[in-house]
C-alpha positions in Angstrom: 144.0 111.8 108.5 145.1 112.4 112.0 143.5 110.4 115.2 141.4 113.2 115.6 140.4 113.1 111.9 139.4 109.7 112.3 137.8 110.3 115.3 135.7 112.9 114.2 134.5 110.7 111.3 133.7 107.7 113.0 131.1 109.3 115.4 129.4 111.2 112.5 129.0 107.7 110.8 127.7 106.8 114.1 125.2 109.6 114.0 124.1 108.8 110.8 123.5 105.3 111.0 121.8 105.6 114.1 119.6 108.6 112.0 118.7 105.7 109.5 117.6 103.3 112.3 115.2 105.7 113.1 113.8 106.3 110.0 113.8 102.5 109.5 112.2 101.4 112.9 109.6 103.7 112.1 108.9 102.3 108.8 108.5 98.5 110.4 106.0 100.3 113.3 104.1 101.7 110.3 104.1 99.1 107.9 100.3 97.5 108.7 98.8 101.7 108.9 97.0 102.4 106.1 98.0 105.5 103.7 101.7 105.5 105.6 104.3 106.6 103.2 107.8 105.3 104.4 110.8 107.5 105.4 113.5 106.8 103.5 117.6 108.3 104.6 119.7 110.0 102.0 123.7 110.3 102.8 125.8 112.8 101.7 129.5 112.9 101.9 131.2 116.1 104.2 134.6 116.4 102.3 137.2 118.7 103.6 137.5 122.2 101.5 141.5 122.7 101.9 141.3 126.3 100.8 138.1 127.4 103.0 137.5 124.8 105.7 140.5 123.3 106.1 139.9 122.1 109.5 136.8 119.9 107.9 138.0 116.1 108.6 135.2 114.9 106.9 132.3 112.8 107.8 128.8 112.2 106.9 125.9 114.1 106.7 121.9 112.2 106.6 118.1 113.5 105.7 115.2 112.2 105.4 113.1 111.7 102.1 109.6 111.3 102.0 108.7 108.3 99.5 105.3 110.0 98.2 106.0 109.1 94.7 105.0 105.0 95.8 101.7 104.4 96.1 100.7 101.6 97.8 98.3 98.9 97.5 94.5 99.6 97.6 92.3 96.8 99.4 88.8 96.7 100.5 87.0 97.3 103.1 83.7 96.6 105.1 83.6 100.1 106.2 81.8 102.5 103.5 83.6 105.5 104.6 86.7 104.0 104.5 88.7 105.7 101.5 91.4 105.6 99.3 93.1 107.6 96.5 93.9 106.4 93.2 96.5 109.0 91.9 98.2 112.0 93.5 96.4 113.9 96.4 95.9 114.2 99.8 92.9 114.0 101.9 92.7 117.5 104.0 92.4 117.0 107.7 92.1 119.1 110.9 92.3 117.8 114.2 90.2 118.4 117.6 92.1 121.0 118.9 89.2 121.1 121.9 87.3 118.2 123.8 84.9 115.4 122.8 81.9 117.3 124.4 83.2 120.5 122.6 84.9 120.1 119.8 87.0 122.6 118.2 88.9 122.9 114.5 90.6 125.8 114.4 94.3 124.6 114.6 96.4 123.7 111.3 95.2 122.7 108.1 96.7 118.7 107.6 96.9 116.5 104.5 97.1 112.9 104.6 97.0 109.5 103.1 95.5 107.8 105.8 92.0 107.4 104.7 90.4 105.1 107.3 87.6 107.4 108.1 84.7 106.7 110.2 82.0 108.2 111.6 82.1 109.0 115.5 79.7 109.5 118.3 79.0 113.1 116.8 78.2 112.2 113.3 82.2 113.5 112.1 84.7 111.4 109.9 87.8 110.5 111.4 90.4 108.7 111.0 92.2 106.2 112.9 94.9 109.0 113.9 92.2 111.5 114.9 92.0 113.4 111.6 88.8 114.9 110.9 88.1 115.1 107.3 86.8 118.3 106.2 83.8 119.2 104.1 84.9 120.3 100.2 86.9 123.3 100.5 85.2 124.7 104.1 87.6 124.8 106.8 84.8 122.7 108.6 84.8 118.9 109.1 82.2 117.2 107.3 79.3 115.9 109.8 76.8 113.5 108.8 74.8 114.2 111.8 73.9 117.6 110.2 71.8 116.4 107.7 69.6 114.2 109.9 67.1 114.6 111.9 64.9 116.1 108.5 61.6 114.8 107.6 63.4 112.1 105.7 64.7 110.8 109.2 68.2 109.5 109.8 70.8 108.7 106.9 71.5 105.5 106.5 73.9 103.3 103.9 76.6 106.0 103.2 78.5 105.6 99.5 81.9 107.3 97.9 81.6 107.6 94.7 85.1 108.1 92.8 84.4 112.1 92.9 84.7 112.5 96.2 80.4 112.7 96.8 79.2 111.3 99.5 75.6 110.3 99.3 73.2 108.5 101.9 69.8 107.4 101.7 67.6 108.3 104.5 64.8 106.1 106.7 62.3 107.2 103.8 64.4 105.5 100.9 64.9 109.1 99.5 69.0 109.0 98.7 70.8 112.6 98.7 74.2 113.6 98.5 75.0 114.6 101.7 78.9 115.7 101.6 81.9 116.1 99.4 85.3 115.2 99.6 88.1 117.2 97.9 91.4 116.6 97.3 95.0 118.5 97.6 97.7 118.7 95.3 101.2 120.3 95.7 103.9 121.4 93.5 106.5 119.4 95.8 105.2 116.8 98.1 109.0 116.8 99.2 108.4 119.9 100.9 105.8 118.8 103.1 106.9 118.7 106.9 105.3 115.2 108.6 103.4 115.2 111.3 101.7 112.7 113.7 99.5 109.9 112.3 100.6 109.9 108.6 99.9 113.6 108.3 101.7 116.3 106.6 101.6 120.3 107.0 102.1 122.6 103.8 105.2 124.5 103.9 106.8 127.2 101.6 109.1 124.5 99.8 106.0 122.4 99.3 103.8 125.4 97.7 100.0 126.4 98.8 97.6 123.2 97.6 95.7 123.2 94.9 92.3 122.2 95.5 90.4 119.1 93.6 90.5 115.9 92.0 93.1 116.9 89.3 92.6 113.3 87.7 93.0 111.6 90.8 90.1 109.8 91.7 88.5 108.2 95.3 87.3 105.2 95.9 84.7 104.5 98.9 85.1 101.1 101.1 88.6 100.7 100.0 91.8 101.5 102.0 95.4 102.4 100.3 97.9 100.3 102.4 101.5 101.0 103.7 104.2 101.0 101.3 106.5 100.0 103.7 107.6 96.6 102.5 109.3 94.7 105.4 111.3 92.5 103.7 113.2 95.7 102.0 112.9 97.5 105.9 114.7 94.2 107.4 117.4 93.6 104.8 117.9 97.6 105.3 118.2 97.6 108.7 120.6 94.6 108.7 122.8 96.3 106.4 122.6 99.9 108.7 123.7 98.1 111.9 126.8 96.3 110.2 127.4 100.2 109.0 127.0 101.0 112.9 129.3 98.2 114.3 131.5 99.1 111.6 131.8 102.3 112.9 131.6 101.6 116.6 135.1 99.3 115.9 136.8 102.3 114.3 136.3 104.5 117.3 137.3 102.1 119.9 140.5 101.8 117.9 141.0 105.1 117.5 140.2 105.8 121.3 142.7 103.1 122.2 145.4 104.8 119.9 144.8 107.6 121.3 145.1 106.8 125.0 148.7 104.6 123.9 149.6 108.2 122.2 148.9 110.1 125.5 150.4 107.4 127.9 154.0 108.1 126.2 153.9 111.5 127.4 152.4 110.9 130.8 
């Protein structure tokens, strides 16, 4: 391989490894928000093609993989509307595209994990990224504030059950179901493009979603954790930087070679 060759190489390795450390930091940040599936990186080798591409020197080449095959571990929680799925499925989300005092849904459809939902100010579920969970299979979020205000007065001790219901009783002690939660499943959860806050956007790899519990179930005042384990993130992210130093030797070398080369001609 020629200096250039080498060259070449070395800063797609740096490239790549520097990719990976991205993917990795983010996994650490991640690793205490619930419902976050970690990023994993995926390397490919760029070998030179003598009879089409014979100017290919080689290298590289990184993407990212989504681990939505891992589940991770469901705890509980104090908070009633805090949720989290046992199975495949996503939780589908829109966000506030308008203000507090008028809020407005009409921006992408989102599907997430992240099921630490609570209710705001305004009676909606949201979750700690700003995800508003919508109502069954309505393109509107659900709002508990809707159903008060009745003769039966406010609702009051909310419940999940592992449908997806969600069921109150009011100031009177009459209970009611109040909401219901849905699920969505895809024929390639690869597919899916990430977002902001643990969220995901369907995309023509991933296929349109199919609507329901499809054996999945939910579980109310429980959170699914990160699956980000740090101790696998940290012995990664050791290993990636010796891969980067590794690299950064071979193109000070090289540059140093290269710059004897020249001064023989100069």
């Amino acid at each position: 391989m020629s200096l250039f060759g080498t060259l070449s190489t070395s800063v797609s390795g740096l490239s790549a490894q520097s990719y990976a450390l991205n993917n990795i930091s983010g996994n650490i940040a991640n690793a205490s928000t619930p419902g976050f599936k970690s990023v994993e990186t995926a390397f490919s080798d760029m070998l030179p093609d003598t009879a089409r591409a014979p100017s290919l020197t080689g290298g590289v080449a990184t993407r990212s993989r989504l681990s939505t095959d891992m589940p991770g571990t469901i705890a509980t929680s104090d908070v009633p509307t805090n949720m989290a799925i046992s199975g495949d499925g996503y939780f589908v989300v829109k966000q506030n595209t308008g203000s507090a005092a008028t809020p407005n849904f009409t921006g992408d459809t989102l599907y997430t994990r992240r099921g630490d939902f609570a209710a705001d100010a305004d009676g909606y579920l949201v979750n700690g990224a700003g995800n508003y969970l919508l109502a069954g299979t309505s393109s509107t979020p659900l709002n508990l504030s809707a159903v008060t205000g009745t003769s039966h007065g406010a609702v009051s001790d909310l419940s999940i059950s592992s449908t997806g219901a969600v069921a109150g009783t009011y100031a009177d002690g009459t209970a009611a179901k109040i909401g219901q939660v849905t699920l969505a499943h895809f024929d390639d959860e690869a597919g899916l493009q990430t977002q902001d806050g643990g969220a995901y956007l369907a995309t023509p790899q991933s296929g349109t979603p199919t609507l329901g519990l499809n054996g999945s179930t939910v579980t109310g005042g429980a959170l699914e954790q990160s699956n980000a384990n740090l101790s696998d993130q940290f012995s990664k992210m050791i290993v990636t930087q010796q891969a980067y130093s590794a690299n950064t030797k071979v193109l000070t070398a090289t540059s140093e070679m290269m710059t004897d080369v020249i001064s023989m001609y100069v």
